[in-house]
C-alpha positions as CSV (number, residue, x, y, z in Angstrom):
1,X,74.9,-86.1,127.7
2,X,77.1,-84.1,130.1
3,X,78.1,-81.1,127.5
4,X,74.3,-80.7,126.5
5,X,72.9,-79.9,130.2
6,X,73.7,-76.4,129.9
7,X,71.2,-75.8,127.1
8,X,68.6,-78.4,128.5
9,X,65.6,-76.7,130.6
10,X,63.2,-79.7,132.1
11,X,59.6,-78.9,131.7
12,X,57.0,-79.9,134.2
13,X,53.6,-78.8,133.0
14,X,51.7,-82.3,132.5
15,X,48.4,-82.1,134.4
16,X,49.3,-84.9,137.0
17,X,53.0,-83.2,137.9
18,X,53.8,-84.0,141.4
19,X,55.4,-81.8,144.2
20,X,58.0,-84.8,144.3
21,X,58.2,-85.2,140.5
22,X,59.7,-81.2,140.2
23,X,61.8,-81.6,143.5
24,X,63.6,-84.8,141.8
25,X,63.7,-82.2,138.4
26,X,65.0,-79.6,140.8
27,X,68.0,-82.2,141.9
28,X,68.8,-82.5,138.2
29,X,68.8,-78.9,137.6
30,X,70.8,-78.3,140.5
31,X,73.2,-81.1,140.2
32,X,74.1,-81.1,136.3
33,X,73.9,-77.9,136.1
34,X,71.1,-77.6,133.2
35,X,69.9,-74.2,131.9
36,X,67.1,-74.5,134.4
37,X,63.1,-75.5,134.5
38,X,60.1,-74.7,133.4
39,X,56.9,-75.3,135.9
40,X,53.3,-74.1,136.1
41,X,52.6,-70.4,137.4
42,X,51.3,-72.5,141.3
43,X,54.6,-74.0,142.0
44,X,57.0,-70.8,140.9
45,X,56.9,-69.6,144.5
46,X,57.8,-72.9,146.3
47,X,60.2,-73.8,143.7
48,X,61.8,-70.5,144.1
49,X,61.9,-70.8,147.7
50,X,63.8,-74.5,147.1
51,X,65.9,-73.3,144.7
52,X,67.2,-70.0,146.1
53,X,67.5,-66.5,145.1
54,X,70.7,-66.7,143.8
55,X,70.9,-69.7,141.8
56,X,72.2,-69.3,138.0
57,X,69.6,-71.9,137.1
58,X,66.6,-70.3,134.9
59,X,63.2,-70.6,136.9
60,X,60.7,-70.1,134.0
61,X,56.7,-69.9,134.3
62,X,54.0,-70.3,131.2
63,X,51.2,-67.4,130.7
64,X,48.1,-68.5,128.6
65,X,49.1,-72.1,129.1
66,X,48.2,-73.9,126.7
67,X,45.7,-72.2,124.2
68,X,46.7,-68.6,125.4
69,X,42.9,-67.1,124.3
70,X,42.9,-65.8,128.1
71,X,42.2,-61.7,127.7
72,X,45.3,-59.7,127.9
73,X,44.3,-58.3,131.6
74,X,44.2,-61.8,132.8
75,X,47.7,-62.6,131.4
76,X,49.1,-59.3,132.8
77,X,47.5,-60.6,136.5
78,X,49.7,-64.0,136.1
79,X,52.7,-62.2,134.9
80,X,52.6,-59.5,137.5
81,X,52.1,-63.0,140.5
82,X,54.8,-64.9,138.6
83,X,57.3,-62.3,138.9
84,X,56.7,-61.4,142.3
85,X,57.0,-64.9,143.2
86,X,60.2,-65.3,141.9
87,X,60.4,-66.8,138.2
88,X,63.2,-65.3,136.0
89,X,61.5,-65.9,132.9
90,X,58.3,-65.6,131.3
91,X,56.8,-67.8,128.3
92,X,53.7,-66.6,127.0
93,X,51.4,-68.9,124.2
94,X,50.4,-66.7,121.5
95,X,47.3,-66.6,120.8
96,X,46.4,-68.7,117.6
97,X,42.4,-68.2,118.1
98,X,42.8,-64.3,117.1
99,X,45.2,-65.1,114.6
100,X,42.5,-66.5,113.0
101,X,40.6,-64.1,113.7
102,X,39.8,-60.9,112.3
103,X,41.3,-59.3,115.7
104,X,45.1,-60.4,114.7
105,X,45.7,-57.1,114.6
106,X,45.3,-57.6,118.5
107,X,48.4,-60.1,119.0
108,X,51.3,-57.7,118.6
109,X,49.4,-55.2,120.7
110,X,49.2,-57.6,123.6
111,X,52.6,-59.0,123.3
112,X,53.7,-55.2,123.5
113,X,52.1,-54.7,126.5
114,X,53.7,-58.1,128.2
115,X,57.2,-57.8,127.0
116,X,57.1,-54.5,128.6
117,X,56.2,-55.9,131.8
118,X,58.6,-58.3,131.7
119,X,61.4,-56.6,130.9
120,X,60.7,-53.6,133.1
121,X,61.6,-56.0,135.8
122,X,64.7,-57.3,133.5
123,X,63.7,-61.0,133.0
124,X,63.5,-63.1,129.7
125,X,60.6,-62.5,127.6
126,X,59.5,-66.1,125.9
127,X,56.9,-66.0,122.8
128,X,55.9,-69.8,122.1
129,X,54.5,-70.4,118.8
130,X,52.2,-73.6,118.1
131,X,54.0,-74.2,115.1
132,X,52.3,-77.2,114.1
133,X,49.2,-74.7,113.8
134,X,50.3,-72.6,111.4
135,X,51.3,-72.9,107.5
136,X,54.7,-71.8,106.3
137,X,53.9,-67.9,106.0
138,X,51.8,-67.8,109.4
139,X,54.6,-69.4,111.0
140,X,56.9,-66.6,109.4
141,X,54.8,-63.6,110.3
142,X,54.5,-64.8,113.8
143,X,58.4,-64.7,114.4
144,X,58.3,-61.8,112.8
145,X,56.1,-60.2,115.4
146,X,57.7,-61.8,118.4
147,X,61.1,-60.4,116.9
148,X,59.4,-57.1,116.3
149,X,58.2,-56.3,120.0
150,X,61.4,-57.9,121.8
151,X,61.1,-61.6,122.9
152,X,64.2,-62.9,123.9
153,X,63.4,-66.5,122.8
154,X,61.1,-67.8,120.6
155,X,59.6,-71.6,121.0
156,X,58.4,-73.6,118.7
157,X,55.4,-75.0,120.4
158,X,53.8,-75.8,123.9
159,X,55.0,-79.5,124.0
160,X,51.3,-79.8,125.3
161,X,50.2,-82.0,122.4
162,X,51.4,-85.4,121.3
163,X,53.0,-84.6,118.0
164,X,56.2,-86.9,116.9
165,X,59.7,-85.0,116.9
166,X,60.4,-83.1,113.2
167,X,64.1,-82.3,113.0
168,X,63.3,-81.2,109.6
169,X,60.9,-79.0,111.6
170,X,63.3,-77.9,114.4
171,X,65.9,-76.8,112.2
172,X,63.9,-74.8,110.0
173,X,62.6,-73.4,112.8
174,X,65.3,-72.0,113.6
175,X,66.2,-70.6,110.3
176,X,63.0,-68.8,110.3
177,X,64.1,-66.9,113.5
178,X,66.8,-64.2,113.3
179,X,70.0,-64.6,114.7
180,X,69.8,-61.8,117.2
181,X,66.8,-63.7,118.9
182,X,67.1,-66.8,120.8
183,X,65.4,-70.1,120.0
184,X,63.8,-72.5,121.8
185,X,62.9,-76.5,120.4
186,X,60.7,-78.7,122.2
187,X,62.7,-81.6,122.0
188,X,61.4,-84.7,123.9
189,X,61.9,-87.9,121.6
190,X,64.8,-86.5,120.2
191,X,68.0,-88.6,119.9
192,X,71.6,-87.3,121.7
193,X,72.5,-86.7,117.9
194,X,69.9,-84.8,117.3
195,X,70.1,-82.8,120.5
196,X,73.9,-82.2,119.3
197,X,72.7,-81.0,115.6
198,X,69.8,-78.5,117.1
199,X,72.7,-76.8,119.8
200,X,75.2,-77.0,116.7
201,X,72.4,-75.4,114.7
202,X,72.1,-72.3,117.1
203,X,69.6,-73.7,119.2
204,X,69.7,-72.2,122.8
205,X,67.4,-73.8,124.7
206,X,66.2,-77.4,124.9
207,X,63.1,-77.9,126.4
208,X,62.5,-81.8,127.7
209,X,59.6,-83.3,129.3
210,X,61.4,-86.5,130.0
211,X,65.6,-87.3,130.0
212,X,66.7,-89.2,127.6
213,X,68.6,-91.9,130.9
């Protein structure tokens, strides 16, 4: 597993997630030297703090976790806390109740607005897509319009609902996304062989609830 941990961020955003669960996730990070972790927008300040401000590890935060219907001037609230509490990247949930809406139109209005704010303080920009969601062309037009207004990464779903690992799935995920944008796979109950494939594939970031060991 050793020559994977660099592209493996832990993600801690189960409802019961302990203060002692993340600092044991922290250890990991720290210790293997893994991309870095994911946590819930409460514990990006005292994770910060633990970690350090110089660390290389990523220190990423969700916005509009996990439905992301919040209004846009709520999301901008978390995002403005999140980075002045420390996190180096932001992952907001589209919003899959307007896009099947009338009001998609919406969508690439307010991702506009938060990319900006991210990247006016020069941190990552995340877009996560429920891809399980959408059909084929939704899925498409989404990445489109994450592309379009600048993500840095787009992720293939929340991880926030029990749904069996596709590699099928993954890997055409990450056709669908251009090659100038990174990609993101929610990858818990994948093999090492498949982990292997998806960073062989192009895949930048694995995001795992639970380690494999």
């Amino acid at each position: 597993m050793n020559h994977l941990f660099p592209y493996i961020e832990r993600t801690l955003l189960h409802p019961g997630v302990t203060i002692n669960e993340q600092y044991e996730v922290l250890d990991e990070v720290i210790q293997l030297g893994m991309a870095g972790m994911t946590v819930a927008p409460f514990w990006v300040k005292k994770i910060r703090r633990e970690l350090g401000d110089n660390h290389p590890a990523i220190l990423s935060t969700v916005i509009g976790y996990p439905f992301g219907y919040q209004r846009t001037e709520a999301k901008q609230t978390e995002i403005d806390w999140a980075l002045k509490d420390g996190a180096t990247e932001i992952e907001v949930v589209l919003n899959t109740s307007a896009l099947f809406s009338p009001t998609s139109v919406w969508l690439k209005i307010e991702l506009a607005k938060l990319v900006a704010m991210v990247h006016a303080q020069e941190k990552f920009f995340t877009v996560i897509l429920e891809s399980t969601l959408l059909d084929a062309e939704q899925c498409r037009k989404m990445v489109k319009l994450a592309a379009d207004v600048g993500a840095d990464f787009i992720k293939n779903a929340t991880g926030a609902f029990q749904t069996d690992f596709s590699m099928e799935s993954a890997l055409q995920f990450r056709r669908e996304v251009p090659q100038l944008v990174g990609v993101k796979v929610v990858a818990d109950g994948a093999s090492e062989g498949q982990l292997e494939a998806l960073v062989a594939a192009g895949v930048e970031r694995l995001s795992i609830g639970r380690m494999l060991m």
